[in-house]
ZATILUM-616869 format. One record per residue: residue in one letter; x, y, z of N, C-alpha, C, O, CB in turn. Coordinates in steps of 0.05 Angstrom, whole numbers, plus 5000, padded with zeros to 4 digits. Glycine has a CB too. Example, Ala and Ser with C-alpha at 12.3 -4.5 7.8 and 13.67 -1.06 7.14 Angstrom:
A526448865156524649105156526449345156528549345169522649115181/S525749555142527349795143525850015157526850235161528249885114/
! end
This chain:
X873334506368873834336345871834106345871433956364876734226345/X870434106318869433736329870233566317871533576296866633616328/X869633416329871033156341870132906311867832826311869133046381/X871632826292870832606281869232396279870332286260872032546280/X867432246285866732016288867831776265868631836243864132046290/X867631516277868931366258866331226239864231136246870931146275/X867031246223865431166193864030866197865430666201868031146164/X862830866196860730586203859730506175858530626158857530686225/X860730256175859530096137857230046151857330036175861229726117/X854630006133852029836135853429586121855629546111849029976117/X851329456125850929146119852029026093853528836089847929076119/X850229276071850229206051853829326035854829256013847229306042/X854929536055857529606045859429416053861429356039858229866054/X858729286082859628956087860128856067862428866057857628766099/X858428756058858228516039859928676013862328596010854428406031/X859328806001860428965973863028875980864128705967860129325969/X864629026009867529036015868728776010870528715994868029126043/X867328616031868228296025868528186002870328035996866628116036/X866128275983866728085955868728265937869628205915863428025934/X869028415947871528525923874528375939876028245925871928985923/X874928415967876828335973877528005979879627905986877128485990/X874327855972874927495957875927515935877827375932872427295949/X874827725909876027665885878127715884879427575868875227735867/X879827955899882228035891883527845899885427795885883228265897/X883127665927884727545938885627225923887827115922883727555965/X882527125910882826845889884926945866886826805859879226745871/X884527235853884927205830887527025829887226825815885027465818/X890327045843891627035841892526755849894526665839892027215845/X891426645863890826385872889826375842891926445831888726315899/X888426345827887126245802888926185783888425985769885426425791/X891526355778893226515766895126265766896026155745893926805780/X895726185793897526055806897325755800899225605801897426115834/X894525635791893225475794893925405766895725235762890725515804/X892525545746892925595722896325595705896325555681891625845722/X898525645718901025605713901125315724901625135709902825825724/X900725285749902224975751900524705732901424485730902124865790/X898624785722897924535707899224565685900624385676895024475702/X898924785673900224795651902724795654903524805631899624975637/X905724785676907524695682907224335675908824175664907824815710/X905524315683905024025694904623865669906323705662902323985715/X902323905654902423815628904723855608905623715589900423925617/X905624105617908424125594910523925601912523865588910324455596/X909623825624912523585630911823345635913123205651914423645657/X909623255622908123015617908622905593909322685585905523035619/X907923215577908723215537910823145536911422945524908723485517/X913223345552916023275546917223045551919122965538917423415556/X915922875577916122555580915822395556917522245545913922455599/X912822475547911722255526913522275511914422075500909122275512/X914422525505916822535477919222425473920322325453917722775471/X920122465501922722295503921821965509923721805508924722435530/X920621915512919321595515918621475478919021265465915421605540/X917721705474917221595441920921615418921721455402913821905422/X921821775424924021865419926621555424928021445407924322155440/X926321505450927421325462927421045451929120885446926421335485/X923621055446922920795435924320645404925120425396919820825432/X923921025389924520935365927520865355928220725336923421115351/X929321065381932421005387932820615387933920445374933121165424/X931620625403932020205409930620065392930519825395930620055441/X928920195365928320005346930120075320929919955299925120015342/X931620285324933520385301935420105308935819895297935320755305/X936320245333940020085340938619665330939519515313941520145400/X936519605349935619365338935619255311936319025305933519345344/X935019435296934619375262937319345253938119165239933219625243/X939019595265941519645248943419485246944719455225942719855255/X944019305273944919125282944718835274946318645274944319155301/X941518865264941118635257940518375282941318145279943418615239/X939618435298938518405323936318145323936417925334937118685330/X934318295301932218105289932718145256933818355248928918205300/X931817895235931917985213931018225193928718335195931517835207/X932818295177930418625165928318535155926418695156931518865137/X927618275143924918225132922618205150920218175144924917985117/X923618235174922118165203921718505213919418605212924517915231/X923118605219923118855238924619125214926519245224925518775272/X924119175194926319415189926519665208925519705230925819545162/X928119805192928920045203926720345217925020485207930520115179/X927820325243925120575246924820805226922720875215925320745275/X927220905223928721085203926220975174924721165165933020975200/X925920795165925820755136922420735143920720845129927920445119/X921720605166919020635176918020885164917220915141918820655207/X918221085188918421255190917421425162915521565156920621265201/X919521335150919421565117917621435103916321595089922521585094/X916821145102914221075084911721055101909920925089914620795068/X910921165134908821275136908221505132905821565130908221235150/X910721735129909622025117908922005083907722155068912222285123/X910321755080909721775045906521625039905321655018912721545026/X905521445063903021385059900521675075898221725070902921055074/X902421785094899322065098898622165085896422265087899022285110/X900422195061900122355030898022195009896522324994903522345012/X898121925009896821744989893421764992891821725010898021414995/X893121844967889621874979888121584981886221574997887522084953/X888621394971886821054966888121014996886620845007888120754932/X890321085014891420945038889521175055888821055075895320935044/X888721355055887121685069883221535063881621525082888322125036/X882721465042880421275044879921035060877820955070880021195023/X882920915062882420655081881220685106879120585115884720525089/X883620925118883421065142881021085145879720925159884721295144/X879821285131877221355138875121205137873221295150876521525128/X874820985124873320735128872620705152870420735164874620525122/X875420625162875720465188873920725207871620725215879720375199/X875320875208874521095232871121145226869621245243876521445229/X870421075203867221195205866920955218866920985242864921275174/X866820675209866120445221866620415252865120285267867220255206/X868520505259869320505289867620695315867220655339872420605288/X866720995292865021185301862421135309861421235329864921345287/X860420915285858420875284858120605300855820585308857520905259/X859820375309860020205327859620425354857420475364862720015323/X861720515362861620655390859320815392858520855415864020825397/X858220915374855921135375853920855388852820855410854821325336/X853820685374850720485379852020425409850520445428849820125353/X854120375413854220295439853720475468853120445492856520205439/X854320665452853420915472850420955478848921025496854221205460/X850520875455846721015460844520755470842020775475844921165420/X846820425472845320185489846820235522845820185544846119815472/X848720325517849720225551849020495568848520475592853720135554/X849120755556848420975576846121025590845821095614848621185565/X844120945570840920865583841020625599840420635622838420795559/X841820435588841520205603843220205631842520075651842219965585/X844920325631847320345655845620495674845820395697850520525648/X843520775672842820925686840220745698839320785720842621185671/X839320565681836820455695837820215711836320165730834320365675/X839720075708840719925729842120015748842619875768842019755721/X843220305746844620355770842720445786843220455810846820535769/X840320515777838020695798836020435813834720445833835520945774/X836320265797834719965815836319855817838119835800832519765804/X836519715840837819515850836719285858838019135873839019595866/X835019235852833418975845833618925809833318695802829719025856/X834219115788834919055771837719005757838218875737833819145765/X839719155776842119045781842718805790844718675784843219165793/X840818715809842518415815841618175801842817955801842218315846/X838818255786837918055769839218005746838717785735835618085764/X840618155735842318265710845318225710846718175691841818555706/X846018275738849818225742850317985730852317995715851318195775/X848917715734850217485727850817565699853017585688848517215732/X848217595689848517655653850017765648851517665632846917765637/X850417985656852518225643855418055645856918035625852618555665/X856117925671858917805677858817585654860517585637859517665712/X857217455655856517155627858517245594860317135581851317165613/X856717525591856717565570860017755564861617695546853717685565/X860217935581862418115580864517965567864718015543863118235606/X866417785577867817685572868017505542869917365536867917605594/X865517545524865917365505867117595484866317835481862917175497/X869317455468870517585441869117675425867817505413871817425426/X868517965417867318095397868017945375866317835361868018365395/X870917915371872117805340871417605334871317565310874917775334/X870917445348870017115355867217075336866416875324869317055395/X866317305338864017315326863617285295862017175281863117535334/X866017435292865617545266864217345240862217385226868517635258/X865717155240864816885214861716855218860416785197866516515221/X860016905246857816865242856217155230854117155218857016745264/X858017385237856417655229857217695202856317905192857217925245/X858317565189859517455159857217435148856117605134861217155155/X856317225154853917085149850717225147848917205130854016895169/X851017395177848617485175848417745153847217785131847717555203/X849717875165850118195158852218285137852918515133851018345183/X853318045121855218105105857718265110857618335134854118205088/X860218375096862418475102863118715106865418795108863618425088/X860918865107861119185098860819365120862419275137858919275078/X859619555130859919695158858319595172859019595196859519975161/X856119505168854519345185855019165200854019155223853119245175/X857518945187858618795213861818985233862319005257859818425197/X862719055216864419165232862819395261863319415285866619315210/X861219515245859919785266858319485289857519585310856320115241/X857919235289856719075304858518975319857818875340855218905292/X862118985307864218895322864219085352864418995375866818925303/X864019335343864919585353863519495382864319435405863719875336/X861219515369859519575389858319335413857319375435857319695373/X859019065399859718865423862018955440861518935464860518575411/X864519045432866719025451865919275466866319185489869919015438/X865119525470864619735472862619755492862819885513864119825450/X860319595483857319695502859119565542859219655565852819395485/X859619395533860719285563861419455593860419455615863419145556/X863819585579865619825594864020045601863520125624868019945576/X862920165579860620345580858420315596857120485608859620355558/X858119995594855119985612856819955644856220105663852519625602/X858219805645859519785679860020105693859320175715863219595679/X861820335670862620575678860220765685860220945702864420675658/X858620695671855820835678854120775713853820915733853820705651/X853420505705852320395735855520435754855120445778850819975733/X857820445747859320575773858920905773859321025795862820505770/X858421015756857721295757854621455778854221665789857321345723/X853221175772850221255784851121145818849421205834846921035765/X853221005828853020885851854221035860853921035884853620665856/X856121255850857621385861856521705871857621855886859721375843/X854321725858853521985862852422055901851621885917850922035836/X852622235904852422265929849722245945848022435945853422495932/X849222005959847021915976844422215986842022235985848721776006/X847122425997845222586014843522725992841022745994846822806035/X845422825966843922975949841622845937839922975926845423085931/X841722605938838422415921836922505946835122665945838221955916/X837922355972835622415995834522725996832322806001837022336027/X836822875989835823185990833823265970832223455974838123385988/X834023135947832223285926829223095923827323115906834223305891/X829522925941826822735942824722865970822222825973828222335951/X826823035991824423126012823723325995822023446007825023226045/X824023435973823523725961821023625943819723765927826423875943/X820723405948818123285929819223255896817723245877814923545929/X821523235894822523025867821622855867821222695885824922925863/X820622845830820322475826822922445814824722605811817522325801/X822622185809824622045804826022055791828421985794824321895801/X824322195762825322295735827622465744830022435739823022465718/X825922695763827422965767829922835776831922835760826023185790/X830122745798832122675806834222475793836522505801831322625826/X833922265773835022125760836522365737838922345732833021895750/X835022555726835722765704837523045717838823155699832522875692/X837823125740837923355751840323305778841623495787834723435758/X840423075786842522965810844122735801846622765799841022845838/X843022505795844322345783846522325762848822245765843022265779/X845122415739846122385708848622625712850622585699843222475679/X848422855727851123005724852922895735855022925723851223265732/X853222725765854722665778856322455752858722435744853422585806/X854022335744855222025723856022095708856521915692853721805710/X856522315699858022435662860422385673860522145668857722835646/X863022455689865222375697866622085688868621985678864722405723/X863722005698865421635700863821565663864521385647863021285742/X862521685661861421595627863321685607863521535588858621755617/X864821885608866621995592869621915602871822005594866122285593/X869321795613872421685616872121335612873921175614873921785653/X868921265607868921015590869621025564870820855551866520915588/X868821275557868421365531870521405518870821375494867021575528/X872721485537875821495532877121335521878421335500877321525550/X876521065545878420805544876720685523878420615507878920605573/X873720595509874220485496873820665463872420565446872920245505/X874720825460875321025431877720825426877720665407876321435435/X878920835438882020605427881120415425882320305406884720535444/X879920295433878120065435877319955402878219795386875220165453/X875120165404873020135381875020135352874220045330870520425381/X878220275360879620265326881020065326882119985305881720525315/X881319915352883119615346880819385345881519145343885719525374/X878019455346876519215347874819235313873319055305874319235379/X875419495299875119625275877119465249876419355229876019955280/X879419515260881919345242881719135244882719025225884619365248/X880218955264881318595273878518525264878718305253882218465314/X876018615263873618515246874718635211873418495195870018685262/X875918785199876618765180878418615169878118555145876818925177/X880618505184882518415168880918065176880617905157886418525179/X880217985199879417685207877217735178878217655157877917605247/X874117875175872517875157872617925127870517935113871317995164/X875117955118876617985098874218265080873618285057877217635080/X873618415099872718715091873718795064876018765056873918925112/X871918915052872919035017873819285022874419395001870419074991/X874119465049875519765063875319695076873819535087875120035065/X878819945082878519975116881319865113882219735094875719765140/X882819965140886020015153886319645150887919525135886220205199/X884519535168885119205165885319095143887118935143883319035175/X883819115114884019055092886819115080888218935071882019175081/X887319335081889319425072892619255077894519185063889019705083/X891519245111893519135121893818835110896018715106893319165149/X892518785109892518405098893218425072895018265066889218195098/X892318605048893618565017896618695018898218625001891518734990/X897018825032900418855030901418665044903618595037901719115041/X900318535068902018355077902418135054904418005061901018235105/X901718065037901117885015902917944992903617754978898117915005/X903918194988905418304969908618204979909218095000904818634969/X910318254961913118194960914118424971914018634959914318134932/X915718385005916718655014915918735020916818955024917418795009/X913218675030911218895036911318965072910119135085907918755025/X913018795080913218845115913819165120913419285141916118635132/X915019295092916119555099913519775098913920005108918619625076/X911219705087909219845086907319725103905219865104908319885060/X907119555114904919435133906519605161905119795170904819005134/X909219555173910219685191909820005193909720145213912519625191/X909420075164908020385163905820345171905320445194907720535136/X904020235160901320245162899720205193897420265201900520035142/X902420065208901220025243902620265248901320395265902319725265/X904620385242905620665253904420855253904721035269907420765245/X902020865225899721075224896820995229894721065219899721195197/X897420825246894520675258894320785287892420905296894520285258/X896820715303898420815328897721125327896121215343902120745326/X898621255312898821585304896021625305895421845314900221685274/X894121475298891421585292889821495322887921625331889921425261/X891221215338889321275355890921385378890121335400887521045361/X893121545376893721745399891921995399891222145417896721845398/X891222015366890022325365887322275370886222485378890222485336/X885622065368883121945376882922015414881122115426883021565365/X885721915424884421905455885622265467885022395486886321555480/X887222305449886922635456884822825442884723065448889522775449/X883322735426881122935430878222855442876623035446880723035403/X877522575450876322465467876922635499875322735514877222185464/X879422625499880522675530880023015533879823125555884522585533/X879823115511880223475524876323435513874823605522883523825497/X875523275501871823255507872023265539870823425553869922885495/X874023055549872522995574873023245597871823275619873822685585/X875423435584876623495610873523825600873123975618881523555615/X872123865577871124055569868224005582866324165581871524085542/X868323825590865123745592865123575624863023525636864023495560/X867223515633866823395659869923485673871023325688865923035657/X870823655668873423845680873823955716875823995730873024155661/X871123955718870724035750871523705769873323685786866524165755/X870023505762871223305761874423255776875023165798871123275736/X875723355758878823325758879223485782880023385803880623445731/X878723765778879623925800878123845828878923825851878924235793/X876123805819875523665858876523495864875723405886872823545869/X878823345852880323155853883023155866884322995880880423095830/X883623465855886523555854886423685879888523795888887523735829/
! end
């Protein structure tokens, strides 16, 4: 009889074997991964809901009671029904959109002063320290504060508001950036500089990916930003459009607290939907981020 010998893989049937039996073995790990966030988010939503639910519970019973006066606080209930009756109104759907182009084109200019500028101060540090005082000087001064003089220069129209934007805006942006460039990992600059990188390369190719993380989660916090600094240069600049305008000639009207309290209920509504589609930008474009996190 002869005798069997036992079957010997080469190298290359090695390797084949192994990578089939990594993938089969992640998939499910992947799988697993993939249910608990989405567990996880489903019970974040269901939080927020019962927190918003809750909220509007304790501004009903407050009103009903009479707690505070109705000319002061009405009913969430009556809220409620005259901001779905203003999503319908097209002259209240123009305001809106005023504001949001003006709020878009402020944050746009600010993006496109603090992302460059953030990347060249975080990469020198002789130009970072000559510059910190300034930046700290200036950060802290009131965009709105401004306004009566951007009155003046630039008149009432998107020009000063998109200049509101983008004072309150460039700040955050520029700090989240130079923390984005400090954060990136020492060995990988030193590594791509013995490889004979210039600077470019390496500022474009090591740097700038590590910094999209911390840039887009500037970009997050001030999107809410840019629509409350949008409304407060309109209504302080007495703007001819826009959510702030609006808001100041009904406050002026007889009764009108019942449509101004709409009008912040669908201001609220607009910038939740502003930082959730900002936020799934961020998780689409800097998502790995998170998970090296988790």
């Amino acid at each position: 009889m002869e005798s069997r010998q036992p079957a010997v893989l080469t190298a290359t049937e090695k390797v084949g074997v192994s990578a089939r039996t990594t993938a089969v073995s992640t998939r499910p790990r992947r799988r697993v991964l993939r249910s608990d966030r989405s567990v996880e988010r489903a019970i974040i939503a269901g939080r927020g809901t019962a927190g918003v639910v809750g909220f509007l519970a304790l501004w009903e019973v407050v009103a009903r009671y009479d707690l505070l006066p109705r000319d002061v606080l009405p009913a969430a209930s009556t809220t409620v029904a005259s901001a779905a009756e203003l999503v319908g109104d097209p002259v209240f759907l123009d305001q809106i959109g005023a504001t949001l182009w003006a709020a878009f084109v402020g944050l746009a200019l600010a993006i496109a002063i603090a992302v460059p500028a953030g990347l060249v101060l975080g990469l020198s540090d002789r130009l970072h320290a000559a510059t910190a005082t300034v930046v700290e000087l200036l950060r802290p001064l009131p965009p709105v504060g401004l306004v009566p003089l951007l009155v003046l220069v630039v008149g009432q129209g998107l020009e000063m508001k998109a200049v509101v934007v983008a004072l309150g805006c460039v700040w955050p942006l520029l700090i989240n950036t130079i923390h984005g460039v400090h954060s990136t990992d020492g060995t990988a600059r030193a590594t791509a500089r013995s490889f004979g990188w210039s600077r470019r390369a390496v500022a474009l190719r090591v740097v700038w990916p590590s910094a999209v993380p911390s840039v887009l989660t500037g970009v997050r916090i001030t999107a809410s930003v840019a629509l409350i600094l949008c409304v407060g240069a309109e209504f302080i600049g007495g703007s001819r459009d826009g959510l702030g305008s609006w808001l100041l000639q009904q406050s002026m009207l007889p009764g009108g607290i019942d449509t101004v309290c709409a009008g912040v209920v669908v201001a609220g509504v607009l910038g939740l939907l502003v930082n959730a589609v900002v936020t799934a930008l961020e998780r689409r474009f800097a998502g790995w981020a998170h998970r090296e996190d988790s």
